[in-house]
C-alpha positions as CSV (number, residue, x, y, z in Angstrom):
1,X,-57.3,-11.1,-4.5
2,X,-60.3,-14.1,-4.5
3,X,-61.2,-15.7,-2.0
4,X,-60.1,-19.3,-2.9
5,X,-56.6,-17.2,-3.1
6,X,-57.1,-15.7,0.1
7,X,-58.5,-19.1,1.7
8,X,-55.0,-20.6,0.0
9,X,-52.6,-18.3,1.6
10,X,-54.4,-18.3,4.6
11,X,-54.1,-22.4,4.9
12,X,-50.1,-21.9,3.2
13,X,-49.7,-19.5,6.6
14,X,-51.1,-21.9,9.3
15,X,-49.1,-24.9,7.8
16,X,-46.1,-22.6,8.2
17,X,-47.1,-22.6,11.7
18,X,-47.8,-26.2,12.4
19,X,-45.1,-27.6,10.8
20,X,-42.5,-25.0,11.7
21,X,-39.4,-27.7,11.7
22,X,-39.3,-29.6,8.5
23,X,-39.0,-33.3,7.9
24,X,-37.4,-34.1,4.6
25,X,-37.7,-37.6,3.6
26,X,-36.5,-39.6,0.2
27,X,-38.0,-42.9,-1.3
28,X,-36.7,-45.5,-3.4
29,X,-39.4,-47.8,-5.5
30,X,-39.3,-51.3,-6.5
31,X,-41.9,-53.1,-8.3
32,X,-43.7,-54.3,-5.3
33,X,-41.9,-52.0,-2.3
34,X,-41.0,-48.5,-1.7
35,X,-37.9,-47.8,1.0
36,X,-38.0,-44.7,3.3
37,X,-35.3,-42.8,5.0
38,X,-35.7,-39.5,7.1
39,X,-33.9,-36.7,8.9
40,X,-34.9,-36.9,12.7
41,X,-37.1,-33.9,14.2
42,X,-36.6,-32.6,17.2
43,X,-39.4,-33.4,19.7
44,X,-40.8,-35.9,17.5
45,X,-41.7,-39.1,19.5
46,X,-43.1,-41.2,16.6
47,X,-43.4,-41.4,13.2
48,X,-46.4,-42.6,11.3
49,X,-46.1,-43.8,8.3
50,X,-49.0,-43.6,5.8
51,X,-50.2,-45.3,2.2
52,X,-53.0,-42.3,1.1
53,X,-55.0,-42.6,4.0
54,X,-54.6,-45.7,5.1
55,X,-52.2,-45.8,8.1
56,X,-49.3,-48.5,7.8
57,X,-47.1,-48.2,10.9
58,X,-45.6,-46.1,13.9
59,X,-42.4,-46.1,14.7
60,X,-40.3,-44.7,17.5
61,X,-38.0,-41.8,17.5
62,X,-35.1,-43.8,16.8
63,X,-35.8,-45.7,14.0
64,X,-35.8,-43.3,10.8
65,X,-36.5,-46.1,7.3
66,X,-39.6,-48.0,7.0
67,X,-39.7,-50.5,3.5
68,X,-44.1,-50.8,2.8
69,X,-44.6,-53.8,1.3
70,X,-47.0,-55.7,-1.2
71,X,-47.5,-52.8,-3.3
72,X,-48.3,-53.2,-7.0
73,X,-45.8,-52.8,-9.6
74,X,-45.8,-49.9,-11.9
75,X,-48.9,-47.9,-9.8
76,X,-48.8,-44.4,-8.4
77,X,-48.7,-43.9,-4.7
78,X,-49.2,-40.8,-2.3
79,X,-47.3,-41.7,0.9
80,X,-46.7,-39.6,3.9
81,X,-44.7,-39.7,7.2
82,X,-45.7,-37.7,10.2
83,X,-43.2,-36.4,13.4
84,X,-45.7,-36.6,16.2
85,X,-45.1,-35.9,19.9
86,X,-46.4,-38.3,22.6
87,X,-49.4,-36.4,23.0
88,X,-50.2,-37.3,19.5
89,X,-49.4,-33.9,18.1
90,X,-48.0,-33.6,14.0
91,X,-44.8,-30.9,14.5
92,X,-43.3,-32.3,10.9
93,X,-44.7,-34.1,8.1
94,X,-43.4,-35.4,4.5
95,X,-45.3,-36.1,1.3
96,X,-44.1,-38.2,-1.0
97,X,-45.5,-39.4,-4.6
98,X,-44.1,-42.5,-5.9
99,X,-44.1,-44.9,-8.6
100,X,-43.2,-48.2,-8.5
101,X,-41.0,-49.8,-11.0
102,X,-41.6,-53.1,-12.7
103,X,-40.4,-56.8,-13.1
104,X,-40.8,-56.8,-16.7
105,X,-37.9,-58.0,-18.6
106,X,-36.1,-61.3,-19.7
107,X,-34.5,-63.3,-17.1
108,X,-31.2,-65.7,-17.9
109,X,-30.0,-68.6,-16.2
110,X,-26.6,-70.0,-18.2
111,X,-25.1,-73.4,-17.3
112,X,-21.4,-74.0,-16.2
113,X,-21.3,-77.5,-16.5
114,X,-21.4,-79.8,-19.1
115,X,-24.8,-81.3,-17.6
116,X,-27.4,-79.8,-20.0
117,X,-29.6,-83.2,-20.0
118,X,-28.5,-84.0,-23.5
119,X,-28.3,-80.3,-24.8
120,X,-31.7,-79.4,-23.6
121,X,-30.7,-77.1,-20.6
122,X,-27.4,-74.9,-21.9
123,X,-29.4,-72.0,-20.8
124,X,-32.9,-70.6,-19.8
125,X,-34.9,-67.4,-20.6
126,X,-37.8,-66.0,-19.4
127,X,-40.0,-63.2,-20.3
128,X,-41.7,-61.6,-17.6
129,X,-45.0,-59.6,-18.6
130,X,-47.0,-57.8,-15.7
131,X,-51.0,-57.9,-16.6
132,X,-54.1,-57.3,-14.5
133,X,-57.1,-60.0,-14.5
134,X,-60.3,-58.4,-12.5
135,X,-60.6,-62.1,-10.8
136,X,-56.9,-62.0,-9.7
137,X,-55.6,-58.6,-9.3
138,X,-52.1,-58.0,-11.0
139,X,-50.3,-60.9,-12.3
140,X,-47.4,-61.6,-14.2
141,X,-47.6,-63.5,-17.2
142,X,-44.7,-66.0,-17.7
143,X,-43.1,-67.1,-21.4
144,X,-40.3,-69.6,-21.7
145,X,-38.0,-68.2,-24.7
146,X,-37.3,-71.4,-27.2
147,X,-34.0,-71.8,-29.0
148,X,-35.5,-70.1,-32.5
149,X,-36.4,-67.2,-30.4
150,X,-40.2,-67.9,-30.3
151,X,-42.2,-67.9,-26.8
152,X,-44.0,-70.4,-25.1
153,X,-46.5,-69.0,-22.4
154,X,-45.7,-71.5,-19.2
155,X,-48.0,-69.4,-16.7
156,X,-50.7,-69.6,-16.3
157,X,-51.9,-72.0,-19.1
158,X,-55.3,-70.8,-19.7
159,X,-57.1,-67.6,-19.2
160,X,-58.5,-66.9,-16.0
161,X,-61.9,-68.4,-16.3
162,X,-61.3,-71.1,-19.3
163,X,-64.1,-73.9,-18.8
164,X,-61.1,-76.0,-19.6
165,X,-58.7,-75.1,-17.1
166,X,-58.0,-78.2,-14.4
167,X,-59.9,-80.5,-17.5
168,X,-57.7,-83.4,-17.8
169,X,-55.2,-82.9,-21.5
170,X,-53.9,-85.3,-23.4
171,X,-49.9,-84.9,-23.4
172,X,-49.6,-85.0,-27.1
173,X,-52.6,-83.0,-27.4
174,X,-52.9,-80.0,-30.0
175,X,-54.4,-77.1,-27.8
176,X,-52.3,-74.1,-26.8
177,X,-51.8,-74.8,-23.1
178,X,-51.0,-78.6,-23.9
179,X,-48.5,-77.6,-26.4
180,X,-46.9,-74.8,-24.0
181,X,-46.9,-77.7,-21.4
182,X,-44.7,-80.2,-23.5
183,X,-42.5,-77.8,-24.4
184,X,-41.5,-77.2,-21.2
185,X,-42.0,-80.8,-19.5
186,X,-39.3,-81.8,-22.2
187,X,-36.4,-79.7,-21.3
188,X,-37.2,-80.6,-17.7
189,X,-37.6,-84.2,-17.8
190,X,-34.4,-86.5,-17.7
191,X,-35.8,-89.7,-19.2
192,X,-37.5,-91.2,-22.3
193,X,-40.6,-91.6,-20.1
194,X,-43.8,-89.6,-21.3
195,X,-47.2,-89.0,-19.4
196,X,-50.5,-89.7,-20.8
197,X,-52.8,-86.8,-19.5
198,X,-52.0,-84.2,-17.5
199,X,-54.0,-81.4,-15.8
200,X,-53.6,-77.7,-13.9
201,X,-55.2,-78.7,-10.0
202,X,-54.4,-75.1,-8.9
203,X,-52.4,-72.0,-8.9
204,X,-51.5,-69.5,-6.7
205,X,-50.5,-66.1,-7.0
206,X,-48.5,-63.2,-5.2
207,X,-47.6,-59.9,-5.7
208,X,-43.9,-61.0,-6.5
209,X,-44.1,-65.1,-7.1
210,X,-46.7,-67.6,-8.2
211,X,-46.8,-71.3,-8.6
212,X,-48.8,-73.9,-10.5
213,X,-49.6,-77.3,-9.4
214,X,-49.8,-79.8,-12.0
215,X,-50.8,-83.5,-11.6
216,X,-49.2,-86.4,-14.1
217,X,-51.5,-89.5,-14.7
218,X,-49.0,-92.0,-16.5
219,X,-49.2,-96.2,-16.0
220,X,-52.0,-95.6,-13.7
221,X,-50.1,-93.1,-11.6
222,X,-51.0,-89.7,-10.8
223,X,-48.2,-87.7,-9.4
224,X,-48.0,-83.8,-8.5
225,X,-45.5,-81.3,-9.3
226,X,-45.6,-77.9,-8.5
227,X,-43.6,-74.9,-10.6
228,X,-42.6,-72.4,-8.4
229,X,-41.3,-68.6,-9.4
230,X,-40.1,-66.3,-7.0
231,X,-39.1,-62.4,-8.4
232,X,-36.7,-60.8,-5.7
233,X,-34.1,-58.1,-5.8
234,X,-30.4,-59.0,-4.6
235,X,-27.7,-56.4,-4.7
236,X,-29.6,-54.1,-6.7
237,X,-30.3,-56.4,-9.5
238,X,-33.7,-58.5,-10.4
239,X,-33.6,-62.4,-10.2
240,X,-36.0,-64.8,-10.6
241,X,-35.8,-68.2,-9.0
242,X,-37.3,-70.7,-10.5
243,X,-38.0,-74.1,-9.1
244,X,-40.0,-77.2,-9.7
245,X,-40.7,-80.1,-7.2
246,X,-42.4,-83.3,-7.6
247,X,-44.0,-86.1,-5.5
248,X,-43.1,-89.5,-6.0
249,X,-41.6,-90.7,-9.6
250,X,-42.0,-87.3,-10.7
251,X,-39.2,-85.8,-8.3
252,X,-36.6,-88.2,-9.4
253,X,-37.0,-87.5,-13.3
254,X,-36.6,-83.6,-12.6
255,X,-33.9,-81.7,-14.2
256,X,-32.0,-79.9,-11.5
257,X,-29.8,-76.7,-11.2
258,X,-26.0,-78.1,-12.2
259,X,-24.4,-75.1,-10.6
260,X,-22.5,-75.2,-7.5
261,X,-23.3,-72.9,-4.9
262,X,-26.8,-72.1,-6.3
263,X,-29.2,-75.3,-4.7
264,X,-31.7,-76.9,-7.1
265,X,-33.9,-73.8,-8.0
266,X,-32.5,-72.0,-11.3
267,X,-31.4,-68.7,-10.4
268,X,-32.1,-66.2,-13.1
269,X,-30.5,-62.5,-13.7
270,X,-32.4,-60.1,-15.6
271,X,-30.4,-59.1,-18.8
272,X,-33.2,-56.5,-20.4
């Protein structure tokens, strides 16, 4: 036998020892969360809970599921949870690899009422596209999905870095974002009334939402809207809500959500 074979046995043998009462534990993985449930240990006081080596929480004795949260979607993660008496002593531990899922699919929102501002708003898919930026971290890229079955990308509007992103546009302009941005203004506004210029004064993003802020210079006016999606999981199946505000004018013309029960955001349901 070698020695790295005889070291191996040797540290196999003392674990043996250590942990001599076992702690089983499952996970489940979502795109931006993994759940934990475990069998309780005798003589275990706490559990710590750990992402690599970075610790996350202790628990007491009692409470046997932890959810760690803010986790990036489809990434590989080494967790482990550790039975420890109150003199800080491991008797049990758990290792766990996981994967997390993803948000990526097409999201639906269907109208039941007959107020689709004149045909524009039957329905509403989305395409959601996880990506990585090295300014932003992980991302997800949003496309509205047109009635001829082409995409429009409505976040963000410009690369991460464009010279030209919070420029002022001209609303009938010719450049991809401006083009991406009337296409979607349209089906959202409720009146004949058109901007002028329009421009991207920030954006935020999340692990599982983001939002753009647009302002809207029209008659002298600038007003502000911001576009706001959320990705969230709700009896085991992935929704997106999806909700645009406004300041002044801007809030009155919005298209809202028709369907009762479901508030003004639009509540998409992933179909693929």
């Amino acid at each position: 036998m070698t020695k790295k074979a005889v070291i191996a046995c040797f540290l196999l043998f003392i674990s043996s020892l250590i942990y001599a009462v076992e702690l089983e534990a499952t996970a489940e993985a979502f795109p931006t969360s993994v759940s934990f449930s475990w069998n309780p240990v005798e003589g275990a006081v706490y559990y710590d809970v750990y992402n690599g080596e970075a610790f996350l929480s202790r628990l007491d004795a009692g409470a046997r599921v932890y959810t760690a949260v803010g986790l990036l979607s489809d990434t590989d993660y080494s967790f482990s949870i550790a039975a420890r008496t109150s003199d800080n002593e491991t008797i049990a531990a758990a290792f766990l690899d996981v994967e997390t899922s993803s948000w990526d699919g097409i999201y639906e929102w269907v109208n039941m009422t007959d107020d689709d501002n004149d045909g524009k708003m039957a329905w509403l898919r989305i395409r959601v596209d996880t990506d990585y930026d090295e300014a932003v971290g992980q991302y997800h890229n949003i496309y509205m999905i047109m009635e001829d079955g082409s995409e429009v990308k409505i976040f963000p509007l410009y690369d991460f870095g464009d010279p030209a992103s919070g420029q002022w546009e001209d609303y009938d302009g010719d450049s991809v974002a401006a083009v991406s941005y009337r296409l979607n203004a349209e089906r959202f506004n409720t009146t004949s009334f058109t901007p002028s210029r329009w421009r991207v004064s920030r954006i935020v993003i999340d692990y599982d939402s983001s939002s753009a802020y647009i302002q809207t210079s029209a008659l002298g006016l600038v007003v502000e809207t911001k576009s706001w999606y959320q990705l969230y999981i709700e009896e085991g199946v992935m929704k997106m809500s999806f909700l645009t505000e406004g300041s002044g004018i801007a809030e009155m013309i919005l298209f809202r959500n028709p369907n009762p029960g479901e508030g003004e955001a639009f509540i998409l349901t992933r179909i693929e």
